[in-house]
C-alpha positions as CSV (number, residue, x, y, z in Angstrom):
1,X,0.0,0.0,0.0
2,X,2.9,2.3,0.8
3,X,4.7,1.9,-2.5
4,X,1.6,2.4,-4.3
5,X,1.0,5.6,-2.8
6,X,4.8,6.3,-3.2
7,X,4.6,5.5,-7.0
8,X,1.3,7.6,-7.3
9,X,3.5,10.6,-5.8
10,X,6.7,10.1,-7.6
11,X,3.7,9.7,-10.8
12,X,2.1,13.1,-9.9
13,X,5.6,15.2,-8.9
14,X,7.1,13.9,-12.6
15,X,3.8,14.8,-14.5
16,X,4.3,18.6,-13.0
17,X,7.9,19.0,-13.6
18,X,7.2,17.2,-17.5
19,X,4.5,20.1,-17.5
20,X,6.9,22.9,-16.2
21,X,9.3,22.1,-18.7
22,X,7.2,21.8,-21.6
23,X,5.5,25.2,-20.2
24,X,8.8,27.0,-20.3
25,X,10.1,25.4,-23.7
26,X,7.7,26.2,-25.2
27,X,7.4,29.7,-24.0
28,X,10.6,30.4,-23.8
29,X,12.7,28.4,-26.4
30,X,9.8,28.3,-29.3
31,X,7.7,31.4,-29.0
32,X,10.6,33.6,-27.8
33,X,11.0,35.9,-31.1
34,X,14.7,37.3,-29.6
35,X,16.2,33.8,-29.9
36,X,18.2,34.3,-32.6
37,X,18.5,38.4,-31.7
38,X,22.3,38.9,-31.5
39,X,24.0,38.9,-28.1
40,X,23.1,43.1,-26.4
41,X,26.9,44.7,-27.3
42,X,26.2,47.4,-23.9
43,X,25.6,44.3,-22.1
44,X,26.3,40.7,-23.0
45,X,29.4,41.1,-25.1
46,X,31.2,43.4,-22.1
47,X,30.7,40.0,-19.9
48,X,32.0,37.7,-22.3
49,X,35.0,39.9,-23.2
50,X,35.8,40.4,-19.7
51,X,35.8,37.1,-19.3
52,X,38.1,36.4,-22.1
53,X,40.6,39.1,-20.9
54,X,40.7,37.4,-17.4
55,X,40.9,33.6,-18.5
56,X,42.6,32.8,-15.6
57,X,41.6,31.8,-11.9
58,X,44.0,34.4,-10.3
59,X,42.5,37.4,-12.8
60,X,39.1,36.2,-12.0
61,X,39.2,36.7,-7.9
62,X,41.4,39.9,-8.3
63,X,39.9,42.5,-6.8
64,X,42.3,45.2,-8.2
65,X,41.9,43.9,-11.9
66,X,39.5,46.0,-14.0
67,X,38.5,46.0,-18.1
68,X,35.6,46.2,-20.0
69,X,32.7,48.9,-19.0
70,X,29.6,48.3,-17.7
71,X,31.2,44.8,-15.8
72,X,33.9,46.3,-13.9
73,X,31.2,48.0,-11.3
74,X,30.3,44.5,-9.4
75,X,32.5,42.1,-7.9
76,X,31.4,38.7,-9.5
77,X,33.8,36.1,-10.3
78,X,32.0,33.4,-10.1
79,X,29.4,34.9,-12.7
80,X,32.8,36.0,-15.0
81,X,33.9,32.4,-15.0
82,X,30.1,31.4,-16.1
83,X,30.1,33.6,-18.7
84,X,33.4,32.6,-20.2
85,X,33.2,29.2,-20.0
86,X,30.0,29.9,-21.4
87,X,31.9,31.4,-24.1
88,X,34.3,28.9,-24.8
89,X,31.5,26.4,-25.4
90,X,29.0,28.6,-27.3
91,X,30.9,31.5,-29.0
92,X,28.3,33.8,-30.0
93,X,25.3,32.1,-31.2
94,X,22.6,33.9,-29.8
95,X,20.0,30.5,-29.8
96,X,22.7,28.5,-27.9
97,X,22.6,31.7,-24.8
98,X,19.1,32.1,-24.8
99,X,18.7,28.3,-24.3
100,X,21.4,28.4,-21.5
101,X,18.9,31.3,-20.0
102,X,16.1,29.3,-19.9
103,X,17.4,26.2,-18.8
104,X,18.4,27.8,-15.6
105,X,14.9,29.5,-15.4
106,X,13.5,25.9,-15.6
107,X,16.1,24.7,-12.6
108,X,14.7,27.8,-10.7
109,X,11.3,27.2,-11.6
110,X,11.2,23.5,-10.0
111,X,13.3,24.4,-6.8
112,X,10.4,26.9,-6.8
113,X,7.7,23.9,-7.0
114,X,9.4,21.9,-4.4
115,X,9.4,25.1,-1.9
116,X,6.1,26.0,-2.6
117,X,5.1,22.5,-1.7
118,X,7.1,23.1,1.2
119,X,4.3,25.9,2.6
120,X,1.2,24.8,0.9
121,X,1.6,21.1,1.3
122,X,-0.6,20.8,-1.8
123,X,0.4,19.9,-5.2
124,X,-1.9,21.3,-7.7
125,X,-1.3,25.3,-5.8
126,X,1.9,24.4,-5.7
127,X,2.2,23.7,-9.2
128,X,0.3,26.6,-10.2
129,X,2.4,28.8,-8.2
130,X,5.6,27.4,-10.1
131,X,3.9,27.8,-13.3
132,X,2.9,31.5,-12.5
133,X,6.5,32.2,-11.9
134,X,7.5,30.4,-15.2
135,X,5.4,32.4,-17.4
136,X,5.1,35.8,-15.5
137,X,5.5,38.4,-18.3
138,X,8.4,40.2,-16.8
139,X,10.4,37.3,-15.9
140,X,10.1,36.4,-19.7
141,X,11.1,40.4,-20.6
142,X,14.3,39.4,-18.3
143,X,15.0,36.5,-19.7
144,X,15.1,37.5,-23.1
145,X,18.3,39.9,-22.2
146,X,20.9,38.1,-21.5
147,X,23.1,39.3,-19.3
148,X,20.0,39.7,-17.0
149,X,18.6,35.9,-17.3
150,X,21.8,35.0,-16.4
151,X,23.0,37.1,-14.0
152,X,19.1,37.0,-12.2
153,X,19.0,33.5,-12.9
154,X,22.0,32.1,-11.5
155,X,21.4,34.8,-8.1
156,X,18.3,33.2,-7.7
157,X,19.5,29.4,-8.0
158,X,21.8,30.2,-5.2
159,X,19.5,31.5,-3.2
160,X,16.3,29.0,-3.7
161,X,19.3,25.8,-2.7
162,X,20.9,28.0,0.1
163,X,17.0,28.2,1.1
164,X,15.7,24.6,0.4
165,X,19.1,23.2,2.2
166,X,18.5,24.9,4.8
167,X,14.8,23.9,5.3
168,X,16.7,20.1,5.1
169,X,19.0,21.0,7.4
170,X,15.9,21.5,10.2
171,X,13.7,18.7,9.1
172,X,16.3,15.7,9.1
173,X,19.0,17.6,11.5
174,X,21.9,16.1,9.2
175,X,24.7,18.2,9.0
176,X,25.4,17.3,5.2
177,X,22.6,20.2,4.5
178,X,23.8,22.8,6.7
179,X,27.1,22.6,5.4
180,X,25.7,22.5,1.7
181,X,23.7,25.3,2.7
182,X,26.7,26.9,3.7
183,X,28.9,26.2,0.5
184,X,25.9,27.7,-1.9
185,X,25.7,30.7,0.1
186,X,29.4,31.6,-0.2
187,X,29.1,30.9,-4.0
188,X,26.0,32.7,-4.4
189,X,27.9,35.8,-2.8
190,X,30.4,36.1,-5.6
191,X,27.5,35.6,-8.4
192,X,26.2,38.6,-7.2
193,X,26.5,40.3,-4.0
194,X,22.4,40.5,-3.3
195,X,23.0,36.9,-1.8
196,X,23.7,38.1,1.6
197,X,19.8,38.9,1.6
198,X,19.9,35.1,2.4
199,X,20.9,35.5,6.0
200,X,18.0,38.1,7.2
201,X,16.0,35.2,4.8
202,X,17.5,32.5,7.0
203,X,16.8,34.0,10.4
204,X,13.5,35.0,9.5
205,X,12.3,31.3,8.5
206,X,14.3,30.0,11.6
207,X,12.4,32.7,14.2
208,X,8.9,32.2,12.9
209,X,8.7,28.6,12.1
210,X,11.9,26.6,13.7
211,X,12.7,28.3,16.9
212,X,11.3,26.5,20.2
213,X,9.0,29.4,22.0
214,X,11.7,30.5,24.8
215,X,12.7,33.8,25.6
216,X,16.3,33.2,27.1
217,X,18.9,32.5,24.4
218,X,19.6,28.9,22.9
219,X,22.2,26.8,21.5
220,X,20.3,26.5,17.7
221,X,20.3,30.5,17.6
222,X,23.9,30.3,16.6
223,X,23.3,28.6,13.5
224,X,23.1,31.8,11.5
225,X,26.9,32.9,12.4
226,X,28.6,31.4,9.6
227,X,26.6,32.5,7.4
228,X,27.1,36.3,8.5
229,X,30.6,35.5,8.9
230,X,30.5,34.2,5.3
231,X,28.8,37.5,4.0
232,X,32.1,39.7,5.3
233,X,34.5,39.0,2.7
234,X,31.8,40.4,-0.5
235,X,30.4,43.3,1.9
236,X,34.4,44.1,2.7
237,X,35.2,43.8,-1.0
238,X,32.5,46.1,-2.2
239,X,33.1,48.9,0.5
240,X,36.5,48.8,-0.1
241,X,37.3,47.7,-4.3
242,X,38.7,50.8,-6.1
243,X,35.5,52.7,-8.5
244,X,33.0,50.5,-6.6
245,X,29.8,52.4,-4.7
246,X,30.2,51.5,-1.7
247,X,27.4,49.5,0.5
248,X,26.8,52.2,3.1
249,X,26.5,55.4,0.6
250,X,23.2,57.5,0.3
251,X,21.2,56.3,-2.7
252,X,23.3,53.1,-2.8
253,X,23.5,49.4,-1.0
254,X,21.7,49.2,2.2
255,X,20.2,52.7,2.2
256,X,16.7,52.6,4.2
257,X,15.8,55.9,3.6
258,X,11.8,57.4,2.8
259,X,13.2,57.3,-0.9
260,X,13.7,53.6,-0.5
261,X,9.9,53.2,1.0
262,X,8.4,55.6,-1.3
263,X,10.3,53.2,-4.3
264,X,8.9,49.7,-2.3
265,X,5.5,50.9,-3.0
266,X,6.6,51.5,-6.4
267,X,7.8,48.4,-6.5
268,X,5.0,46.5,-5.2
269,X,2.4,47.9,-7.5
270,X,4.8,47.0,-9.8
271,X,4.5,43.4,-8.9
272,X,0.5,43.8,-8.3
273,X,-0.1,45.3,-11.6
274,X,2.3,43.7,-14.7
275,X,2.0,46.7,-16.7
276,X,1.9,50.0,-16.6
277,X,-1.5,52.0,-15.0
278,X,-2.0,55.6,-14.4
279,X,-1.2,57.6,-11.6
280,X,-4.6,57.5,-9.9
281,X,-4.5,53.5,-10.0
282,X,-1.0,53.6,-8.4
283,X,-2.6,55.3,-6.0
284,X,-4.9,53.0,-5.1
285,X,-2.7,50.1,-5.6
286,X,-0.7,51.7,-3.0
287,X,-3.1,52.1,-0.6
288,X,-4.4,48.5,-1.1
289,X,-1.0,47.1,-1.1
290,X,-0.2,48.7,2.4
291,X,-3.8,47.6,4.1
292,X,-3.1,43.8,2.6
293,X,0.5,43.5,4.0
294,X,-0.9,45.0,7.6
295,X,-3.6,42.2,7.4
296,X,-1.2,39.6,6.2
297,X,0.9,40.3,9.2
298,X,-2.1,40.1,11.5
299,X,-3.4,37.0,10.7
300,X,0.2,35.9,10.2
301,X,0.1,36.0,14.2
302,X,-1.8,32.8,14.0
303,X,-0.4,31.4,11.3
304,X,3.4,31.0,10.6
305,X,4.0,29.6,7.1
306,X,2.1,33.2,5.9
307,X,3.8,35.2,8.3
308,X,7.3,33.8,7.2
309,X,6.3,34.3,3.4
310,X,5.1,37.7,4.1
311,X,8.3,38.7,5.7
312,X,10.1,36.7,2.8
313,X,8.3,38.6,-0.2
314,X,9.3,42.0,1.6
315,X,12.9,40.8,2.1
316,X,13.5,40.2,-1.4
317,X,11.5,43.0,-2.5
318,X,13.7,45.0,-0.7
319,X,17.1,44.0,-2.2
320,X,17.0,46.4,-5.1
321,X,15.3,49.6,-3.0
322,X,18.9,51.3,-3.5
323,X,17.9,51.9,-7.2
324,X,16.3,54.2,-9.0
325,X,12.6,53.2,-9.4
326,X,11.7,56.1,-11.5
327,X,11.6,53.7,-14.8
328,X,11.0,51.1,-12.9
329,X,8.5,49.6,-15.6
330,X,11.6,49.2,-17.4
331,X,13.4,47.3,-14.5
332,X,11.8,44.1,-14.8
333,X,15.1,42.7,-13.9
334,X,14.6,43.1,-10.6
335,X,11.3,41.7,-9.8
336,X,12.7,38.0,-10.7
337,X,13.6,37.5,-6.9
338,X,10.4,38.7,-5.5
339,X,8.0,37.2,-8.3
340,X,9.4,33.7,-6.9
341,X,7.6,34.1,-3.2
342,X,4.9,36.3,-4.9
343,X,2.9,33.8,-6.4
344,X,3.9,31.3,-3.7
345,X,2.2,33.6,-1.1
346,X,-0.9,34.3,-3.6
347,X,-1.8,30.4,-4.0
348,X,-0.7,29.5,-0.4
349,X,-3.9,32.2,0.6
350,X,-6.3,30.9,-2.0
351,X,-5.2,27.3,-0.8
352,X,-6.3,28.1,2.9
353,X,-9.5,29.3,1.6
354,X,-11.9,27.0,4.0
355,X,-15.2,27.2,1.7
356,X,-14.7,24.7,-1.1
357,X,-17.0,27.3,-3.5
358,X,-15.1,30.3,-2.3
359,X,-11.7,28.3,-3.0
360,X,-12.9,27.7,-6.5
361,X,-14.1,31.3,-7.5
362,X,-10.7,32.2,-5.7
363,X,-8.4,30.6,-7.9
364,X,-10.4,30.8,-11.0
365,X,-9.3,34.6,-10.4
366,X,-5.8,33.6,-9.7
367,X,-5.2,31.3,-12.0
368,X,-6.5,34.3,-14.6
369,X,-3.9,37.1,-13.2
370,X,-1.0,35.4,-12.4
371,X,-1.1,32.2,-15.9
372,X,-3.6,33.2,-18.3
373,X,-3.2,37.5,-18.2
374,X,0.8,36.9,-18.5
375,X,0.2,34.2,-21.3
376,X,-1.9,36.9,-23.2
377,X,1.1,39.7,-22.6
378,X,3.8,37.1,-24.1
379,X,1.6,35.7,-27.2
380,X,0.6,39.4,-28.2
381,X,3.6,40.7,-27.6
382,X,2.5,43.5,-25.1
């Protein structure tokens, strides 16, 4: 009886991933009408020439060693080394990098199933949610440039496994997955140095759904230390690397200021609308947007998993606030971090929903905004 249901499972989890690939091929590598668009020159062909230049493992780690514009700002070896091995194996067919884009799109897209079924312990929402993530219109506007599906792409595969080890690490207690955890993180942090968003990611999943309820300090609290210790050397590097913006500056890094809230609401309606809407819908958006995340948090009192990915979506959407979110409808770069917890939080909601007719009508609406609306915006080419 138990291998049956086991079979039926292992049946149901290969049918969704067979689906999520075919969803994103399709999309993606078929429809896509910038596959055989040649690689951006301001962009794409900086990478792959700094890459060339450096060539070498000492070139690529040295801090000191600058190039090609438009590259030289961020400290990213491990992203160099991808792109010229990349290179190597590619040259400059355009087909062969937009594949390589959306085949680590498709890896993100079912780490994203198997966290989502982490939460809402159901597979159909969780499959939805994956699939809302695979064809939201702005992720496919990112992955068609390049430089940004692979840069975005690769950011969020290390953090989604620095994530799901993690969530390993507390459900079996073997150490293998901490210290995986561990090794992904540090990698992720010289992809792109956004990673260290992980740890305040990390702390927050281990307070609200992992910590025992004691007040006095424990032994598992210390479990976050390497992984701050681990953030120093890319915060260092980028405070101190010569032409680099440093962390702390005004407009820049960590900045917290009322700019930085005024462009999370921004940002948010960003996320809640797909495209742009006038100035008296922002308005309201904003106003909505607010009220929501206040009753999210509220009823989040009572129940963990949609406190944690409340406080999860506003830690990611809070990476990029240091930019300038004036054009932020064309910056649809940056919602490929939030747009994974997003529609994870959306069906986990509409999943909770006790009134079977209610949870029907609900998701009908979902399943309209967050597959069918962005399917529209792809195959008319909005």
């Amino acid at each position: 009886m138990i291998n049956k249901i086991l079979k039926n499972n292992n049946f149901k989890i290969s049918l969704i991933l067979a689906i999520l690939a075919f969803s994103i091929f399709f999309i993606h590598n078929i429809y896509n009408p910038y596959l055989n668009e040649k690689l951006d020159d301001e962009d794409s062909i900086p990478w792959i020439m700094e890459g060339i230049t450096r060539a070498t493992l000492g070139k690529f780690f040295d801090i000191q060693y600058f190039s090609h514009r438009n590259v030289n700002i961020n400290y990213s070896p491990f992203q160099l080394m991808f792109w010229y091995y990349a290179w190597v194996n590619f040259g400059e067919e355009p087909y062969l990098w937009h594949f390589l884009c959306n085949f680590i799109h498709l890896i993100n897209t079912i780490i994203v199933f198997f966290l989502a079924n982490k939460f809402i312990k159901n597979k159909l929402f969780s499959f939805l949610a994956a699939l809302s993530f695979a064809v939201f219109f702005l992720n496919f506007n990112t992955l068609k440039w390049v430089a940004s599906g692979i840069t975005w792409g690769l950011t969020a595969f290390f953090m989604l496994t620095t994530f799901l080890s993690i969530i390993e690490y507390f459900k079996t207690k073997k150490i293998f997955f901490y210290i995986l955890s561990l090794l992904l993180f540090f990698s992720g942090t010289f992809v792109k140095e956004i990673t260290v968003f992980s740890v305040p990611i990390l702390f927050a999943y281990y307070l609200i759904l992992q910590r025992k309820k004691e007040l006095k300090f424990i032994k598992t609290d210390l479990f976050i230390i390497p992984y701050i210790i681990l953030s120093l050397p890319i915060i260092l590097i980028t405070i101190i690397r010569p032409r680099m913006i440093p962390l702390a500056a005004a407009g820049s890094g960590f900045d917290l200021s009322i700019g930085a809230f005024y462009r999370l609401i921004d940002y948010i309606n960003f996320l809640i609308t797909i495209i742009p809407v006038s100035f008296n819908i922002e308005l309201l958006t904003s106003a909505f947007s607010l009220s929501l995340f206040f009753v999210l948090i509220y009823f989040g009192l009572k129940n963990k998993n949609l406190l944690f990915l409340t406080v999860w979506l506003l830690l990611l959407v809070s990476t990029p606030i240091f930019l300038n979110f004036n054009y932020v409808y064309n910056s649809s770069r940056y919602l490929y971090l939030p747009s994974m917890v997003w529609f994870i939080l959306l069906y986990y909601i509409v999943s909770n929903i006790k009134k079977m007719k209610a949870r029907i009508i609900a998701s009908f609406f979902l399943v309209n905004y967050t597959i069918v609306f962005n399917l529209f915006l792809i195959l008319t080419g909005k």
